[in-house]
matplotlib code that plots the C-alpha trace (Angstrom):
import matplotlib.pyplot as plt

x = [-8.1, -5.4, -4.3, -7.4, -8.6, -4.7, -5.7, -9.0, -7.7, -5.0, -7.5, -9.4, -6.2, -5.0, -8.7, -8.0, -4.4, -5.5, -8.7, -6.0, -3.6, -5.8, -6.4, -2.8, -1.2, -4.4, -2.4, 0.7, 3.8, 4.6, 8.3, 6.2, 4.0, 6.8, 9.2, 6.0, 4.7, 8.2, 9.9, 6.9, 6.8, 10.1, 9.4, 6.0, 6.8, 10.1, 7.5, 5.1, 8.1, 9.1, 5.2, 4.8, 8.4, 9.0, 12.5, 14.7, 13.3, 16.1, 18.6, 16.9, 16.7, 19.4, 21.3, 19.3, 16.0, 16.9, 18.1, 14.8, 12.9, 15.2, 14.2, 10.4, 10.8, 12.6, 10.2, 6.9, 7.7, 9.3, 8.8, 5.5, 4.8, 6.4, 3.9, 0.7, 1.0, 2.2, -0.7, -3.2, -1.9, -2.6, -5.7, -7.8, -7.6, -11.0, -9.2, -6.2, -7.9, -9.0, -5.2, -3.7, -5.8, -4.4, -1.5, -3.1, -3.4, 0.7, 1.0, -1.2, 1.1, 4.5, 2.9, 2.2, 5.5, 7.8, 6.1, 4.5, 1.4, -1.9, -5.2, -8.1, -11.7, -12.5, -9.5, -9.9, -13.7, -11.9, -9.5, -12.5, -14.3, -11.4, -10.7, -14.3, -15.1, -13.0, -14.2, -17.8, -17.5, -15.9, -19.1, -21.7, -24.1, -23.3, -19.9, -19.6, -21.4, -19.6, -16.8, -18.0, -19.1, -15.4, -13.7, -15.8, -15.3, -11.9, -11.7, -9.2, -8.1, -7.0, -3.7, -5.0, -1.5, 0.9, -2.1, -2.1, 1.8, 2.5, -0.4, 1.0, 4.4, 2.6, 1.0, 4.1, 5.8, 3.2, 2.3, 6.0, 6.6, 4.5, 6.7, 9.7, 8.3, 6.8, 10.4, 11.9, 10.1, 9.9, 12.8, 11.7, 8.6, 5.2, 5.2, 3.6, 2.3, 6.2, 7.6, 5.1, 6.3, 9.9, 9.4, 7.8, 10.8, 13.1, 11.3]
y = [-19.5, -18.2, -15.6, -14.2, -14.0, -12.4, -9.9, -8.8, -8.8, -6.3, -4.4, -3.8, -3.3, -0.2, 1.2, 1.7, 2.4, 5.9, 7.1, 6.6, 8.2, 11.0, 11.6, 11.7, 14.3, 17.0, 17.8, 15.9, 16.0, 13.3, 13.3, 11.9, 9.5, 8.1, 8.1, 6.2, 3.9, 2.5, 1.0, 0.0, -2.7, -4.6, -5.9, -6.6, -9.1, -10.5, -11.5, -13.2, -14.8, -16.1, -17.4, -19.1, -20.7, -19.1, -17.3, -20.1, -19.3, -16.1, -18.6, -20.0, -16.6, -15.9, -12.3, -11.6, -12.1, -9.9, -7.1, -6.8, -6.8, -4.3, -1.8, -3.0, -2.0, 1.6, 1.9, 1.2, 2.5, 5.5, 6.6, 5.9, 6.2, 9.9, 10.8, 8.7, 11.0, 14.3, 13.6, 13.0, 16.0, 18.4, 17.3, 14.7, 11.1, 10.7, 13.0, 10.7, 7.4, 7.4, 8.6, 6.1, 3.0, 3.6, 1.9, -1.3, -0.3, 0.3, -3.3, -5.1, -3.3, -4.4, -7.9, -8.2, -7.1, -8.4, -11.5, -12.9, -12.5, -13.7, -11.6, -14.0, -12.4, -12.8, -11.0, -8.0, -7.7, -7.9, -5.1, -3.4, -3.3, -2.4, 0.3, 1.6, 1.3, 4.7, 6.6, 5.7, 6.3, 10.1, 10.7, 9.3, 12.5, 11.7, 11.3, 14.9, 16.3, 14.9, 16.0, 18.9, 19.4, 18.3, 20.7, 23.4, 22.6, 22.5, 25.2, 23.0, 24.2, 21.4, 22.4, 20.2, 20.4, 19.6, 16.4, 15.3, 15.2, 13.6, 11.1, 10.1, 9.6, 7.5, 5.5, 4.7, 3.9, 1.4, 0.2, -1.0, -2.8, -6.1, -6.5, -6.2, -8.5, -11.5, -11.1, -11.8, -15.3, -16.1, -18.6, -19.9, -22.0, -22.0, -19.3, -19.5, -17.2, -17.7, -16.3, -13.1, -12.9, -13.1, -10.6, -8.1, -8.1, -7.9, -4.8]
z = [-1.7, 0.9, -1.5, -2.1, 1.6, 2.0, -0.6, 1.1, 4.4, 3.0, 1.2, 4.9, 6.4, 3.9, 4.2, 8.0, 7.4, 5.0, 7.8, 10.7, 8.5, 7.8, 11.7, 12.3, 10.2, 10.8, 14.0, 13.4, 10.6, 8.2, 9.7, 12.9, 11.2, 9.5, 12.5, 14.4, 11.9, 10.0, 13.0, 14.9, 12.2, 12.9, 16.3, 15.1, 11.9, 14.6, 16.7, 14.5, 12.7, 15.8, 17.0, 13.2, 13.4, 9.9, 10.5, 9.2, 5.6, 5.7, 5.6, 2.4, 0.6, -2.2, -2.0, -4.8, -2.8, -0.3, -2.8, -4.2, -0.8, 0.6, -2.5, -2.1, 1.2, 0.7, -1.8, -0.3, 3.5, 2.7, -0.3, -1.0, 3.1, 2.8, -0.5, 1.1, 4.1, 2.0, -0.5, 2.3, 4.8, 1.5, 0.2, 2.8, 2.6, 0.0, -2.6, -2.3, -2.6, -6.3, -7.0, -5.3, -6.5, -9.8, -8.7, -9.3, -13.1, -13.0, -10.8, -13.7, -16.6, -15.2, -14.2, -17.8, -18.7, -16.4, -14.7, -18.0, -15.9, -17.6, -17.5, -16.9, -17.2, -13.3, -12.2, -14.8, -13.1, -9.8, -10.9, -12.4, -9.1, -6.9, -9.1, -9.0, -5.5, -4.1, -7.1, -6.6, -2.9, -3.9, -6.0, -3.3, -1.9, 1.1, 1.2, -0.5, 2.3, 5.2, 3.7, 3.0, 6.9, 8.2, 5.9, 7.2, 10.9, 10.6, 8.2, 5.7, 2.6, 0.2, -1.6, -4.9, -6.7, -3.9, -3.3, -6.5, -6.9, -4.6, -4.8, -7.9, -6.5, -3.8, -6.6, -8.7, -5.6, -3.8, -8.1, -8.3, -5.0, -5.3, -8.7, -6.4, -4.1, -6.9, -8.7, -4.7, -4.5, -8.3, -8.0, -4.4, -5.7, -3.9, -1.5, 1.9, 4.5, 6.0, 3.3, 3.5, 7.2, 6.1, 3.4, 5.5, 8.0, 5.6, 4.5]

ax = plt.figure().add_subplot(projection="3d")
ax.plot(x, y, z, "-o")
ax.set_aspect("equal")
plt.show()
């Protein structure tokens, strides 16, 4: 239960995360939004850690652990950060968003391979519907033509291939980190929200 209300408060979270990240690089560079937006974080996940009493777990974490969070981290923030905003400054945020849900397709692959994950019927639906959902909104009338009316006020020309590069590199990068992260806390047990705290610090 707490992991899926986790999962669809992230889900909310990353669709304001790409229309505040659209709004930012139409007059700002991704050098800014990633100078802004990285940091910012630390003192943020220090001070909940603090509040929730859940920084003596880093004492508990193996060299190993911390390895793998440090590269989910570099992976995720920068890298797939750096190509989130590249992909979304080139081409607009709802070109981006079918492109970068297909991470969940690479996640669910190395799962399978890695994790020995299992594929039970309601969670292929819920991939299935979570993979649906940006293309659908992409194809809705009404979508098209608000898109269509903001491209034309601001007179933006999508650059398609530097988009879609780079939106790929964004999907690779943000498919691979929750394998990093699972492999982190594989050996630790039942995880808690602490240890999500922890591993977002550490990240």
């Amino acid at each position: 239960m707490l992991g899926g209300f986790l999962a669809l408060l992230a889900a909310a979270t990353f669709g304001l995360n790409a229309v505040a990240t659209r709004r930012g690089v139409l007059t700002g560079t991704v050098a800014q939004g990633l100078a802004i937006t990285v940091p910012i974080a630390v003192p943020i996940f220090f001070v909940v850690g603090l509040t929730t009493d859940s920084l003596g777990i880093l004492s508990e974490l193996p060299i190993k652990s911390l390895l793998l969070l440090g590269i989910a981290g570099a992976t995720h923030f920068i890298v797939g950060r750096y190509a989130n905003y590249r992909a979304t400054k080139a081409m607009g945020a709802n070109l981006v968003g079918p492109v970068v849900s297909s991470s969940l397709v690479l996640t669910l692959i190395l799962a399978i391979i890695f994790l020995d994950e299992v594929m039970t019927p309601l969670r292929v639906v819920g991939i299935v519907l979570i993979a649906l959902g940006p293309t659908l909104m992409l194809r809705s009338p009404a979508i098209a033509r608000k898109t269509q009316q903001s491209v034309t006020k601001i007179a933006f020309t999508p650059r398609l291939i530097e988009g879609y590069a780079f939106g790929i590199i964004c999907a690779i990068a943000f498919g691979t980190t929750p394998i990093f992260i699972r492999s982190a806390f594989l050996e630790l047990g039942e995880a808690n929200v602490g240890h999500g705290i922890v591993g977002g610090l550490l990240s």
